[in-house]
C-alpha positions as CSV (number, residue, x, y, z in Angstrom):
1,X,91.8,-72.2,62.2
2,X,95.2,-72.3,64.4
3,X,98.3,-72.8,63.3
4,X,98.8,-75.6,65.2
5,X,98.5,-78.7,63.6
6,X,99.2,-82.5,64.1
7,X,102.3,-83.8,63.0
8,X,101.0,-86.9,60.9
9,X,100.9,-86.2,57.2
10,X,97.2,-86.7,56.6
11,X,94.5,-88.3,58.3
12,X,91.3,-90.1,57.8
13,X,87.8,-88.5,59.5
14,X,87.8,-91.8,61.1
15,X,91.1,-91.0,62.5
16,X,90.1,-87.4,63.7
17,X,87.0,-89.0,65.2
18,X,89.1,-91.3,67.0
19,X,91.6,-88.7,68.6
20,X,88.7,-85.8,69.4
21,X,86.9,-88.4,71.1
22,X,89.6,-88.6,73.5
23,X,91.1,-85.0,73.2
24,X,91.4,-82.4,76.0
25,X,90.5,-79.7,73.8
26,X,88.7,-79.4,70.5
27,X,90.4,-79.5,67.2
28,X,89.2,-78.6,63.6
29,X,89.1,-81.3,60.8
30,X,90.0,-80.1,57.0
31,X,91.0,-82.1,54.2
32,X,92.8,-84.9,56.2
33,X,94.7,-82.5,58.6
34,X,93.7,-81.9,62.0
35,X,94.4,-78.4,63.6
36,X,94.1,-77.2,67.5
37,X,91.1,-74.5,68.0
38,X,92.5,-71.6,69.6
39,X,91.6,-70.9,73.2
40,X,89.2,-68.4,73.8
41,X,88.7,-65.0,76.1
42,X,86.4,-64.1,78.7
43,X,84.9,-61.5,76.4
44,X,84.5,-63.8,73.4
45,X,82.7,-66.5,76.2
46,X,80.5,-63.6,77.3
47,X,79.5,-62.6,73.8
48,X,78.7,-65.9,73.0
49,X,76.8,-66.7,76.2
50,X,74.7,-63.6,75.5
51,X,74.1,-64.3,72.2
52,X,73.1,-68.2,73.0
53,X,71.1,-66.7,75.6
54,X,69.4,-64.2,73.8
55,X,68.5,-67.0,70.5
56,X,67.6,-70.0,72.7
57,X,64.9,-67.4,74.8
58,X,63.5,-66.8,71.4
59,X,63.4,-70.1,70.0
60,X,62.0,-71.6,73.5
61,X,58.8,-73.5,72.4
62,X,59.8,-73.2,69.1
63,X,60.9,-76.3,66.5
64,X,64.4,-74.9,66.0
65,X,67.2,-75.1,68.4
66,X,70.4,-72.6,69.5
67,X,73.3,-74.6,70.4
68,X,76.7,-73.4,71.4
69,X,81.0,-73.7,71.1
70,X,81.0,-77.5,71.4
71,X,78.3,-78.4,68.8
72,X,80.3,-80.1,65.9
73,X,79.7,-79.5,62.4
74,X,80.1,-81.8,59.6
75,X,80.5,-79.3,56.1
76,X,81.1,-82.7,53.6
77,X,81.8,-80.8,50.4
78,X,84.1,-79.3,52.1
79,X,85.7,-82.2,54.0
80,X,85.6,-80.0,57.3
81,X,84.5,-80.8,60.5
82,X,84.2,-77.5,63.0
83,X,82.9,-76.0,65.9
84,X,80.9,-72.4,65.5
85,X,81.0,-70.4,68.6
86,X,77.0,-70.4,67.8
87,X,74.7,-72.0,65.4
88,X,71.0,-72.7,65.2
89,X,69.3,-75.9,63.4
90,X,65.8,-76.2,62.4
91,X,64.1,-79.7,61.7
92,X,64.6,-81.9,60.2
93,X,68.1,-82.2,62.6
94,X,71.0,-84.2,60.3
95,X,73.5,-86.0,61.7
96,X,76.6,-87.5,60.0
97,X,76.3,-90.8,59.5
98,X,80.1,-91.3,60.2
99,X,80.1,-89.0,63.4
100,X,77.0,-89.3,65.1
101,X,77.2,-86.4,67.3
102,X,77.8,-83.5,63.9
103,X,75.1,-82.2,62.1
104,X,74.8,-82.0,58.7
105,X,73.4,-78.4,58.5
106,X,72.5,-75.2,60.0
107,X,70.1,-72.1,59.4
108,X,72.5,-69.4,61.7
109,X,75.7,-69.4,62.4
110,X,77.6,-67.0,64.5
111,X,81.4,-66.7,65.0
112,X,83.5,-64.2,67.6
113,X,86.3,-63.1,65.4
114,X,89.6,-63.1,67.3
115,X,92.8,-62.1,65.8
116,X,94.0,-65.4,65.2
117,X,91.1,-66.9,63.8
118,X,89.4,-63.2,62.0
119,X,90.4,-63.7,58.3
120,X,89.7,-67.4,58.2
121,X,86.7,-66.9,59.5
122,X,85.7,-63.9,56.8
123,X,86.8,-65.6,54.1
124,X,87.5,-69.1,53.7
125,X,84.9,-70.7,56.4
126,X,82.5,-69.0,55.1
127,X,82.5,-70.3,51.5
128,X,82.9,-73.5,53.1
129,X,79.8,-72.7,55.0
130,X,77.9,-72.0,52.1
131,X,77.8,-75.3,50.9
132,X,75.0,-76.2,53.2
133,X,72.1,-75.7,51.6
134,X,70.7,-74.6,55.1
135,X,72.4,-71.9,55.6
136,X,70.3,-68.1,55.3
137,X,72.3,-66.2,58.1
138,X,76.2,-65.8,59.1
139,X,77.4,-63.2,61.9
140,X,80.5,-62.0,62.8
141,X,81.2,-60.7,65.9
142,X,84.1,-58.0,67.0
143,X,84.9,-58.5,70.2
144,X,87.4,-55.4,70.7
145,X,84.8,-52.7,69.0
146,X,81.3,-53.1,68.2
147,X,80.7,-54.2,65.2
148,X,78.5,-57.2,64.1
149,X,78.6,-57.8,59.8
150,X,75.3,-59.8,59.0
151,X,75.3,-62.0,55.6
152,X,72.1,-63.6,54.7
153,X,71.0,-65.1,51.8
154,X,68.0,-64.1,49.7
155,X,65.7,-65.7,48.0
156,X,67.6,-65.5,44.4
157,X,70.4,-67.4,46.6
158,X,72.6,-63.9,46.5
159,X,74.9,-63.1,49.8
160,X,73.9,-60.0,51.1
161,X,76.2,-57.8,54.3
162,X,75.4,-55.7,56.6
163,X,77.0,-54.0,59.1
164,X,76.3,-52.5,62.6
165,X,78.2,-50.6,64.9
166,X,75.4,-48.7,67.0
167,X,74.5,-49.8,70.3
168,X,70.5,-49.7,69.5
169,X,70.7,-51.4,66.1
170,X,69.2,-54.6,65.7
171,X,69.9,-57.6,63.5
172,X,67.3,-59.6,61.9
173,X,67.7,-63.3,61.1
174,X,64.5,-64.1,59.6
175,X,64.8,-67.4,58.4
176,X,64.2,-67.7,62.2
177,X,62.0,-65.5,62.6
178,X,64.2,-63.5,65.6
179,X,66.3,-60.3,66.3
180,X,69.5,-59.9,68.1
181,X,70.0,-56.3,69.4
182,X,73.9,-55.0,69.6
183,X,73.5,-53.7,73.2
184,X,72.3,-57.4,73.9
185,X,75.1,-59.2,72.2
186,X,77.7,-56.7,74.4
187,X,76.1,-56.7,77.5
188,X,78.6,-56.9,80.4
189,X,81.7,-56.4,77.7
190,X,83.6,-52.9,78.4
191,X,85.5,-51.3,75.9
């Protein structure tokens, strides 16, 4: 989440809808204030085309979907409206019934950690990601050094990590039923 935030004092999601329907640029809904999502790289777009690319080959013909960077997501329990760099959603597709273009849940999702957004996005997005029942996998993905951490949830509902850092390693998101191979997610990205 950016620093930069709205000057109003609070606002309803019916207020946020309102102005990111007309907004140049996306912004992040949570708990009434509204904050500017920061701009992104060429290395974090790559990683996340690649990435998209690799999941929606996968899923082609398949019931679930791989969508990308300007999907919204509506985390209620949370009161926070987002955009992952990546998700995935498998049927039945929710949408909110306030903000008919959010879903309601996702099986994957996949954030590019930059330094303004890295802690947020290991810590406090992810527990509000956890409150959809959906959820089995969340990556994070360096983009300055390989290195992708892998949570998924087993089937006691405990968090597990991993972490991989070698260019032949391969991550499995089986609630999916697909892989995602380092060297694929950091094709084209020198170091």
């Amino acid at each position: 989440m950016s620093a930069q935030r709205k000057h109003q004092t609070s606002y309803t999601l019916e207020e946020y809808l309102e102005f990111e329907n007309y907004a140049n640029s996306r912004h992040e809904f949570f708990r009434g204030e509204i904050y500017a999502m920061a701009g992104t790289t060429p290395r974090h777009n790559i990683i996340c085309l690649n990435v998209a690319a690799s999941l929606r080959g996968q899923l082609r013909g398949r019931p679930c979907s791989a969508q990308a960077m300007d999907q919204r997501l509506r985390v209620d329990a949370a009161d926070l409206t987002t955009y992952p760099d990546i998700l995935v959603v498998c049927p039945p597709e929710r949408l909110s019934p306030t903000d008919r273009i959010a879903l309601l849940d996702a099986t994957v999702i996949i954030e590019v950690l930059s330094p303004s957004t890295a802690r947020y996005d290991q810590t406090a997005k992810f527990d509000f990601y956890c409150y959809l029942d959906s959820l089995r996998h969340y990556v994070l993905v360096e983009q300055n050094s390989v290195e992708v951490e892998h949570r998924f949830k087993t089937e006691n509902g405990e968090w597990i990590t991993e972490t991989f850092t070698a260019w032949e390693d391969e991550i499995e998101l089986s609630a999916i039923d697909c892989r995602l191979r380092v060297s694929e997610v950091y094709e084209e990205i020198e170091f």
